[in-house]
N, C-alpha and C positions, 0 to 999 in steps of 0.2 A: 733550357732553364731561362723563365723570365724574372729577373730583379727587381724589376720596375712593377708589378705586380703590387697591390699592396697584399701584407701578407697576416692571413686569420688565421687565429690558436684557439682551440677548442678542445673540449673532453671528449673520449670516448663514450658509448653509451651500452646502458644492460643490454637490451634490443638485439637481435644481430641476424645475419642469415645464416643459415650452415653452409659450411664448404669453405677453399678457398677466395679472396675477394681483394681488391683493393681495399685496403684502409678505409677512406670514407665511402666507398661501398658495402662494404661488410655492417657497418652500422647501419642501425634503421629506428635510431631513438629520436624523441619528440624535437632536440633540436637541430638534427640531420634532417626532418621532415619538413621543419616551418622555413628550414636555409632553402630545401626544392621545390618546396611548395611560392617561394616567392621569389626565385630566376631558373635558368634553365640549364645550366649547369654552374656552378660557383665557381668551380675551377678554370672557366676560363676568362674569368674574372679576377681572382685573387688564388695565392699558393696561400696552400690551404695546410695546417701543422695541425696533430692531433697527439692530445696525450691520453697514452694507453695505459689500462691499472696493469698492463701485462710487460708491454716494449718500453714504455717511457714515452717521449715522443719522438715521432716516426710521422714522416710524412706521407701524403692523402694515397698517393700510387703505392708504397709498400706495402707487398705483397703478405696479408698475415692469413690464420685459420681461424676458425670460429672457437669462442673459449669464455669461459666461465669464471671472471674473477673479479674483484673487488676495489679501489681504492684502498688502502689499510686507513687505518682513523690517525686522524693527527694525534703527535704525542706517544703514540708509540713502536715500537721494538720495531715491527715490519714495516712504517711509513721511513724512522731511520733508512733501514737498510734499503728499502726502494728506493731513496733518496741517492743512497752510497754510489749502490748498482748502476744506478742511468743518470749521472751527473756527465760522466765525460763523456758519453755520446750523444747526452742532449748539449752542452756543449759547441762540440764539434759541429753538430746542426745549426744551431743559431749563429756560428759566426758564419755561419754560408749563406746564412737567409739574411739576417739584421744588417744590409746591406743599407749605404750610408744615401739618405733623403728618400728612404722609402715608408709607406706607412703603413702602421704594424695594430691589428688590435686583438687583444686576447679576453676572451670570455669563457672563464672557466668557473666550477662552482666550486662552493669550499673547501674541500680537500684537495682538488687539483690544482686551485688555484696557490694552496699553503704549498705542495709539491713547486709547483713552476719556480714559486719563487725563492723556494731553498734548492735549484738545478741551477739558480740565473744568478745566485748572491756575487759568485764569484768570477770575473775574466772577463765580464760582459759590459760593463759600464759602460766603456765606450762606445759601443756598441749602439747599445740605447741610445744615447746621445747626440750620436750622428743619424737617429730617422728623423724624418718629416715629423712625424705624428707617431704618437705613442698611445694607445687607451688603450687601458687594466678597468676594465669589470672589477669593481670592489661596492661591500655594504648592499649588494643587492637584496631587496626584501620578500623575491623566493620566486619560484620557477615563472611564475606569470611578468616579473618585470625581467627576469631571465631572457624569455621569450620575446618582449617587447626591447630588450637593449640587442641583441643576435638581430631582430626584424632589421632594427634602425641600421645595424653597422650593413647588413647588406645590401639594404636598400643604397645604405650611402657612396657606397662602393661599388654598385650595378650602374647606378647615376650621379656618377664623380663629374661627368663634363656638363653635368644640370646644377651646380653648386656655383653660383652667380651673387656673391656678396655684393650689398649696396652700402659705397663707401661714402660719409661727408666730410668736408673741410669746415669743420665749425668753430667757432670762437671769431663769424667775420663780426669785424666791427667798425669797417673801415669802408668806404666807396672803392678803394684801389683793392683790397680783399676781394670783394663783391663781382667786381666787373674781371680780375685776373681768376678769381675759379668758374664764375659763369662761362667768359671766352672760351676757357679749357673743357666745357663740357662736365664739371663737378657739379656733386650735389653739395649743398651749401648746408650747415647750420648757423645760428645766431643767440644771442639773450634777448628776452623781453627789455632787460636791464637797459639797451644800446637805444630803444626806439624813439624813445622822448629830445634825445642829442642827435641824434639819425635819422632824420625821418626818411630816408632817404630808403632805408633798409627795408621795412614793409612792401615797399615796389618791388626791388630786386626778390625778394623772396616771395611775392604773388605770379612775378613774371615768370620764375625759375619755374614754377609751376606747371606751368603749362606743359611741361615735358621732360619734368626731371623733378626730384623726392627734393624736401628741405625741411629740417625741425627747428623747431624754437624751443630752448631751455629757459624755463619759466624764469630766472632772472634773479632769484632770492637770493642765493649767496653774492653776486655779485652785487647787488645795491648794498646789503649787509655791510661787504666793506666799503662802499663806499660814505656809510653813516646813514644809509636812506631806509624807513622803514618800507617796506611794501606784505600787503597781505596779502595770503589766498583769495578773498575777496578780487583784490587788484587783480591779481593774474587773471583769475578765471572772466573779469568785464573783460579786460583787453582780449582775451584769447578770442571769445565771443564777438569781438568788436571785428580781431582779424578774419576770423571763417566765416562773417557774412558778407565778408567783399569779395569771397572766393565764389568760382564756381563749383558744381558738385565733383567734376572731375578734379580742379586743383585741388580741393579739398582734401581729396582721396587720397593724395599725395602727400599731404602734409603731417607731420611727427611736431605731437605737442605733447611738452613732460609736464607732470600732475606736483605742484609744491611739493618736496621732498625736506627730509630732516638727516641729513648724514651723519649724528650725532645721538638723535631719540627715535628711534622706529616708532614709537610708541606717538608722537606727531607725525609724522607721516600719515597713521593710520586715521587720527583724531580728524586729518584734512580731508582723508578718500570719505571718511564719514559722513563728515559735516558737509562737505558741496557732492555727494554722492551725485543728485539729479544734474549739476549743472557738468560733470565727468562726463557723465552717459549721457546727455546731449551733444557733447563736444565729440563722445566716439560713434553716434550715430551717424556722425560726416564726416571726421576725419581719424587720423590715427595717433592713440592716446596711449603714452609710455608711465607707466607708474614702476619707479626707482623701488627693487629691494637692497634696501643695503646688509651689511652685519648684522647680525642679532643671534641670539640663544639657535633660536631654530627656524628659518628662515623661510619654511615650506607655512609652517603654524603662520608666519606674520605676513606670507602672502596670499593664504587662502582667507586671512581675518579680512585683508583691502577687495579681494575677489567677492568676498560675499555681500560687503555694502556695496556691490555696484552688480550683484543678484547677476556674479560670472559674466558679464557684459561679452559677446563674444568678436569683440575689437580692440580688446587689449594688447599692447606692444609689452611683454616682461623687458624693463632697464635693467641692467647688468653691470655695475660699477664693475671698471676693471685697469685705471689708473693704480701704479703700484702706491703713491701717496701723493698727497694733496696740500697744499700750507695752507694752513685756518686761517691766518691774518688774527687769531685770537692771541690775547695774550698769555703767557702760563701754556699756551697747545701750540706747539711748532707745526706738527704734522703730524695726518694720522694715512692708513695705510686702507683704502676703500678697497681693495680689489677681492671681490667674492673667490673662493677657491673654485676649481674644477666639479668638484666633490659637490657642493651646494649648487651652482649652476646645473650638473644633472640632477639634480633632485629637484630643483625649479622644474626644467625642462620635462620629467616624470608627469608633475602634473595632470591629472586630467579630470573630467566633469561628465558627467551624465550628458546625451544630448536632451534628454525630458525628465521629469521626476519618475524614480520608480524602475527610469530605463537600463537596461544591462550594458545597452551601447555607451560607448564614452568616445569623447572628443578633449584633444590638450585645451585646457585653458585659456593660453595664451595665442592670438593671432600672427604676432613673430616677435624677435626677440633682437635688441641691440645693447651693441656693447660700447658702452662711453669710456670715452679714453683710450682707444685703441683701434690700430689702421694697421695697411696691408706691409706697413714698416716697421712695423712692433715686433717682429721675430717667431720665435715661439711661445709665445704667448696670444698672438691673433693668429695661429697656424692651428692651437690646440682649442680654441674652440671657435674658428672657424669649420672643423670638422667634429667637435660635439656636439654644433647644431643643427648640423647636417644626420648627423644620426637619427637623429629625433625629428625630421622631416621636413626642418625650415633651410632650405636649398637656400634664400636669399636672405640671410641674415644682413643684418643692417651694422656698421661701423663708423665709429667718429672720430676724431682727434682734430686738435687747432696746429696746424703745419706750420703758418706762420712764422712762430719764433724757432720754429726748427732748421724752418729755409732761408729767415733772414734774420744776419747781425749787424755790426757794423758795415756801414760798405766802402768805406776806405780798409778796414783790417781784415776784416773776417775773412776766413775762408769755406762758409757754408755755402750749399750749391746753389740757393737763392739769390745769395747774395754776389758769387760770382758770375751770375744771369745778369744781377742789377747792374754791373761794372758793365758789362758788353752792352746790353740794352741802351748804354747812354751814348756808342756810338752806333748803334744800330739806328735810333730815334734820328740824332744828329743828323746821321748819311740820308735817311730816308728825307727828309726838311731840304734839306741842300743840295740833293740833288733833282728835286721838285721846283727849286726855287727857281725864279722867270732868270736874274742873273747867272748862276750857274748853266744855264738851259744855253744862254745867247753867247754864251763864250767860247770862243771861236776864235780863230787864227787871226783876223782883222785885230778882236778885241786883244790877242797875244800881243799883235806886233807896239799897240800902245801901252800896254801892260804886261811885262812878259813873267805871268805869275808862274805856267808849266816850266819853261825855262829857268828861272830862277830858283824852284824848287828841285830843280833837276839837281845844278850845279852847287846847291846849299850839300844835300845830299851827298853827292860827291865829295866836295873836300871837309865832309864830317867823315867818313868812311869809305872807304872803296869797297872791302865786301860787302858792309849793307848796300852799299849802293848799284854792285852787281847782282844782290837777290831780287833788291826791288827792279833792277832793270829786265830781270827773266820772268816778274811778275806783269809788268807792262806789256813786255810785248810775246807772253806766252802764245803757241802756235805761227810766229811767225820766222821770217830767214833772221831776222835782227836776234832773236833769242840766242846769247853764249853758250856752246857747248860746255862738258863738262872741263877738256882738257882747256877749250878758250879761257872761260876764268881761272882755272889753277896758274896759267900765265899770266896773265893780271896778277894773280896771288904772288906769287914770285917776285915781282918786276920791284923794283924802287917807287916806293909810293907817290915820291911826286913822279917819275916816269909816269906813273900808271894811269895817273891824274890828268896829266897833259895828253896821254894817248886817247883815255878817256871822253875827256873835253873834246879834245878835235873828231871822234865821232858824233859826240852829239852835235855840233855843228854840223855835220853833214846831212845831217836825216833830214827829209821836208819838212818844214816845218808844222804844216797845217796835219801831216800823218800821227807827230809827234803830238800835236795837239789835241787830237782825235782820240790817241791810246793811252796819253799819258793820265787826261783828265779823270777820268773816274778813279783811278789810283790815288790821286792828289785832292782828291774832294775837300779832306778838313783843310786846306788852303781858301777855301771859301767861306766855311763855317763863321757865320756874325753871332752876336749875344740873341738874335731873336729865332735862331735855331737851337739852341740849348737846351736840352730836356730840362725838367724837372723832376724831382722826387716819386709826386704820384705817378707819372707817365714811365717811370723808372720799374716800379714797384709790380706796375699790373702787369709789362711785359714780361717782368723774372717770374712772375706767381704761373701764371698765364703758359709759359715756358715750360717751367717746373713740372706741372703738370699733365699739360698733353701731348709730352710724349712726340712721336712722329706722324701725328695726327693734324690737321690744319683745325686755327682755333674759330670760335665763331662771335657773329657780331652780337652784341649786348647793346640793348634795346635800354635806353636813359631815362629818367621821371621827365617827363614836363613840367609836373606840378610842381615838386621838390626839385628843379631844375638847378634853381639859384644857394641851395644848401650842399650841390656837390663841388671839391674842390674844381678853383677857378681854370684850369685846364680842360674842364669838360662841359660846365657849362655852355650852353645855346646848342650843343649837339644831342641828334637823336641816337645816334646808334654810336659807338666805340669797337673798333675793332683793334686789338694788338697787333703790330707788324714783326712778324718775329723770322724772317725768312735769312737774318742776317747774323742770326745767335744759331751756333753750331754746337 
């Protein structure tokens, strides 16, 4: 038995062979046909559950006969009693299968699906709880999207290791943002809002280009608060301004959001309307995200923006999926943008004619991202990371601003950013100081008229003896001078001034130029002057920078020349910036 399998539930079907058969052998109904018609066998892909109007459910290998029965209709006498009948043996099955981080999806039709879930009301909760992924087939609008939701889960599931999400760090707004997600290999996003005080940013986000995705959020609610009017008009010059300094490949690359109304669908629409032609020139080059948010019926209010832009086939569907948002308005604290499960597949349903007239159809949407949401978000970027996978888009797109996630204060906080930022400042330091031509030329001559290792030796010492015996096994680890374990527990014992004077008089004995040799890089901050000292931003990029690449080596970020003199004064006159992070563990 494989656990790790994800595992499909499915109905029984009229269809069947005669004789005895395996379970999903024995059937031979339209969605038994389109699961073999599109791999080559399921089961060795996914544990495969089946509910029968006869056993309940019984899994794919039980061995049943051929037979002639029915579902009974919801509501009554014999759906009860079928219910009564195979509660505790379907039961029993599920907590053998609903096995914890695994993924589970069931697609059954109406009556079996009201069956599953008066067999599951009870004992099962946790159960659920503990998968990966959960998808319940519900509100399906009949055997055709039946068919197409069964394609998607199998497809998704034959090509689980082809599901490759494209994640950004958005909300940079800062040069140290910029250059610490660039170093790390992230794809970036930004606001239009940021470029006028930034000009710095339009670099970074042409450069990223070249080899990695970055969008720009057209910026409206951000000037909003900040009292600034901006139009559609506005966006759409700059947007135009940015992709003719691109090339056609950076271009291809680039995610640019269409004025949104998170409050009036009904503007939203009025904009896709009114700049319809300048939309569809923007998505003839590059890739053009139009925001569905909440509304009545959300399929009606994104096929009304589809049709004025006559189904453009370069559209990115936005997928609002922060749980809430603060207005900055007054009288509105917050409101709650995140689209349900539910409206997201009926986006994703979507589909369009490929010609007038034609039987063929093609989805609407050319892929599909979800704002507000990263590979940290839980179950909730778990659950439709794998519903967009259903439905064909293997690389869905993801965003969130990390930022104020990974840094607080950096004297208090204990966020993993910010404990990057604490290290990073002697990381910075050691790197400077031990590059410095002083530190370099210090040397046993230079001890005997300044005897800084010496003296930091014996400071050491009559502050602690056992500090002073760790740091002594740190200096000269690998060699005979290294204390065994029982050696120091005798030092531990001894009478501390004993231990001190015994102490002392070895370190007087040792060469001095050896001690010089092994002590120095131990002793480094004994060097450190104010013109080694980090700073904030030099702080900032190596914790971002950190944070997120992982065990991976970061790479070097290429600087404006033009906009040179606008990035903080630490990085100006340099071309390239590489983070050193070889000394953050």
């Amino acid at each position: 038995m494989n656990n790790t399998k994800p595992l499909l539930i499915i109905n029984c079907s009229d269809l069947k062979k005669l004789g005895v058969h395996a379970a999903y052998d024995l059937y031979q109904g339209k969605i038994f046909s389109l699961i073999n018609s599109n791999c080559r066998d399921i089961r060795e892909y996914a544990d495969v559950l089946i509910m029968s109007a006869k056993h309940g459910l019984i899994t794919a290998d039980a061995q049943i006969a051929h037979y002639n029965l029915e579902m009974p209709n919801i509501g009554t006498l014999e759906m009860n009693e079928f219910i009564k009948t195979h509660k505790k043996s379907a039961t029993v099955l599920l907590k053998e299968k609903l096995t914890k981080g695994r993924d589970c999806y069931v697609c059954l039709t109406l009556k079996y699906q009201h069956t599953f879930d008066h067999l599951t009301e009870n004992g099962l909760t946790s159960r659920f709880k503990g998968l990966n992924y959960l998808y319940v087939s519900r509100n399906c609008g009949g055997i055709g999207y039946m068919r197409g939701r069964v394609k998607g889960i199998v497809n998704a599931i034959v090509n689980k290791a082809c599901i490759k999400p494209v994640i950004f760090r958005s909300g940079v707004a800062n040069a140290d943002e910029a250059i610490g997600y660039l170093s790390a290999g992230c794809n970036i996003g930004t606001s239009l809002a940021y470029f006028d005080s930034k000009p710095f940013l339009p670099y970074f986000i042409s450069n990223s280009l070249k080899s990695q995705y970055s969008f720009i959020d057209n910026g409206v609610i951000t000037a909003m608060n900040k009292g600034e009017n901006v139009t559609p008009n506005d966006v759409f010059a700059n947007y135009k301004n940015i992709i003719d300094r691109l090339t056609v490949e950076q271009a291809s690359r680039l995610s640019l959001v269409v004025p949104d109304d998170i409050l009036f669908p009904t503007k939203s629409l009025k904009v896709v309307t009114d700049h319809a032609k300048a939309i569809i020139a923007l998505a003839n080059r590059c890739q053009v995200m139009i925001v569905v948010h909440k509304c009545g019926n959300v399929v009606n209010h994104a096929t009304n923006m589809l049709e004025a832009l006559n189904y453009h086939p370069n559209i990115t569907l936005g997928v609002p999926s922060r749980l809430s948002i603060d207005t900055g308005f007054e009288g509105l604290d917050k409101i709650h943008p995140r689209l349900s499960l539910s409206d997201i597949e009926r986006l994703l349903e979507m589909k369009v004619p490929i010609k007038p007239n034609s039987k063929v159809k093609r989805p609407v949407w050319r892929r599909v991202h979800f704002l507000g949401l990263c590979e940290k978000s839980g179950q909730a970027y778990m659950d439709r990371l794998n519903l967009a996978a259903q439905y064909g888009y293997m690389t869905p797109h993801f965003d969130t601003c990390r930022t104020p996630a990974l840094i607080g204060n950096e004297k208090k906080s204990n966020l993993l950013g910010t404990k990057l930022l604490r290290l990073s400042k002697n990381m910075i330091e050691h790197n400077r100081v031990v590059n410095d031509v002083c530190f370099k030329s210090h040397d046993i001559d230079s001890e005997w008229d300044e005897p800084v290792i010496y003296e930091a030796m014996t400071e050491l010492l009559n502050r602690s003896v056992s500090v002073y015996l760790h740091n002594w096994n740190a200096i000269f680890k690998g060699t005979a001078l290294a204390f065994t374990t029982s050696e120091q527990s005798s030092y531990m014992s001894m009478n501390e001034d004993d231990a001190i004077v015994e102490l002392d008089d070895l370190l007087c004995r040792i060469d001095p130029a050896f001690l010089t040799q092994k002590a120095k890089p131990h002793f480094w901050m004994t060097f450190c002057e104010r013109k080694h000292e980090s700073i904030s931003v030099e702080r900032r990029i190596a914790a971002l920078c950190k944070a997120m690449v992982g065990d991976k080596k970061p790479v070097p970020v290429m600087l404006p020349v033009e906009f040179n003199h606008t990035l903080p004064q630490p990085l100006q006159g340099q071309l390239f910036y590489l983070p050193e992070l070889k000394y953050i563990q």
